[in-house]
N, C-alpha and C positions, 0 to 999 in steps of 0.2 A: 504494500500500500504506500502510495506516495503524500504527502503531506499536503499538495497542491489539491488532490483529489477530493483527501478528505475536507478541507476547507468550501470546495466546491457543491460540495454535494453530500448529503446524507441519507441512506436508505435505514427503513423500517422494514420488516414483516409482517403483516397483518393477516389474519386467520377467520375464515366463519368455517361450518361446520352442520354437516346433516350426518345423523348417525357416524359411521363410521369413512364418514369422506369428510376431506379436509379441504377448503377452496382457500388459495392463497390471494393475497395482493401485495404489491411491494410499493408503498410510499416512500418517494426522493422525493427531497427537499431542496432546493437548488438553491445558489447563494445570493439570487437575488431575490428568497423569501417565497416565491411560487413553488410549487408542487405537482408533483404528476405521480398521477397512480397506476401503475400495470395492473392491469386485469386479468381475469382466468381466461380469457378470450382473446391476448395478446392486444387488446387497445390500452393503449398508452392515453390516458383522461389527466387533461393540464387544468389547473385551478392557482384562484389567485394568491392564494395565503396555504398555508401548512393549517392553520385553522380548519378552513372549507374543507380541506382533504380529508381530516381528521373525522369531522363531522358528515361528510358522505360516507366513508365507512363505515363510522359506528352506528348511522340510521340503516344503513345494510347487514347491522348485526355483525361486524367483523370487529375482531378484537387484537391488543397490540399483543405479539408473540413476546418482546420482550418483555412486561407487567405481567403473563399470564402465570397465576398460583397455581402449583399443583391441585388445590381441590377444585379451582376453577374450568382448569381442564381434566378432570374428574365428573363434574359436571355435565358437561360436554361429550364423556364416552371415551376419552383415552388418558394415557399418560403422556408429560411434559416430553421423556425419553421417545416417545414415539414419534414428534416432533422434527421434521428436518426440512428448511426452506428449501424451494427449488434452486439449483447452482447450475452455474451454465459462464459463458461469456459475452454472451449476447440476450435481447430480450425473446429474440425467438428460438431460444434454445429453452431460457427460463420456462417459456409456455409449453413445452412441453410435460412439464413437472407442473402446474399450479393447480391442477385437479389431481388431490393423492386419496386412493382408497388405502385408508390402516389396516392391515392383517389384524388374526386375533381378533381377542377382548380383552378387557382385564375384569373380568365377572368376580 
């Protein structure tokens, strides 16, 4: 990671969830305070503040991966260790990882 980078730019991971499938989004924050969300659909959605971003998410029920408590994704039907963002180098590599079915249960 270069220093330039991180100055530039900050990614989240954000999570909703039906039973046992995980829908990802990745919120960047870019450094002049706007935002763009990737989507499970691979659209990349720009908005004007990290605020707005914030708040289309969590009206879509998605929650931040880094806050989330173990019982809270217990809640939810899985474990935190079940947990791994999509990794790629590009955003059309990400998409294909942003819709993950979890094996298991933890009954």
């Amino acid at each position: 990671m270069t220093g330039a980078m991180d100055a530039a730019q900050r990614d989240e991971w954000w999570l909703a969830s039906l039973g046992r499938i995980v829908i990802w989004a990745r919120l960047r924050v870019r450094e002049a305070g706007t935002a763009e969300v990737l989507d499970s659909d691979g659209n990349t959605l720009v908005y004007d503040s990290e605020d707005t971003a914030r708040a289309m998410l969590l009206d879509a029920e998605f929650v931040e991966l880094e806050g989330l408590a173990e019982e809270d994704a217990a809640e939810r039907g899985f474990l935190l260790d079940e947990l791994t963002p999509p990794q790629g180098d590009d955003d059309s590599v990400l998409q294909a990882g942003m819709v993950q079915t979890l094996r298991g249960g933890n009954a």
